[in-house]
C-alpha positions in Angstrom: 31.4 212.8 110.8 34.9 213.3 108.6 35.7 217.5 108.2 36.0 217.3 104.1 37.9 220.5 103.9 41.8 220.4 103.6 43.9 221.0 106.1 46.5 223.7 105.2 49.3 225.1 107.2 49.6 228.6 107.6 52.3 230.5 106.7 54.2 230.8 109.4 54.6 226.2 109.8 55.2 226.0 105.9 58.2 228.2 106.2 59.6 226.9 109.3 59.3 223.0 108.0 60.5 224.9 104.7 63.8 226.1 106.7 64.5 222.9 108.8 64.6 221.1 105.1 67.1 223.5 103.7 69.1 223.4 107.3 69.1 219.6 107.1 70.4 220.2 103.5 73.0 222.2 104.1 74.6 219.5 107.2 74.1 216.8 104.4 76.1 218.6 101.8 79.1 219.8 104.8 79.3 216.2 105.4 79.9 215.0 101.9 82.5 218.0 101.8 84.4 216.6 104.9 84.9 213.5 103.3 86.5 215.2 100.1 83.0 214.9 97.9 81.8 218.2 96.1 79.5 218.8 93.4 78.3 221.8 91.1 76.0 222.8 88.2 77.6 223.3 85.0 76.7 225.6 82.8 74.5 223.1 80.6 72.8 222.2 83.8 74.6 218.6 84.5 75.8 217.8 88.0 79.7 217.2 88.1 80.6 215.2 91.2 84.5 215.9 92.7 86.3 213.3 94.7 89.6 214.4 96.4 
């Protein structure tokens, strides 16, 4: 027979998946960096996108 209750993380395995995200976020974005590309928020909320 199938269990019919969800399975939820606790606490504790949402923020660690939660951290490895924002980690794997921050690599992607110092790797855009090292090849000159950046990118902000302006203050209407639009995404500018620098190449150097």
């Amino acid at each position: 027979m199938l269990e019919s209750s969800p399975l939820l993380p606790t606490l504790a395995e949402f923020a660690a998946v939660d951290r490895a995200l924002q980690d794997a976020g921050r690599h992607i974005v110092d790797m855009w960096a090292s090849l000159g590309v950046t990118a902000r928020l302006t203050d209407d909320e639009q995404l500018y996108v620098s190449v150097a």
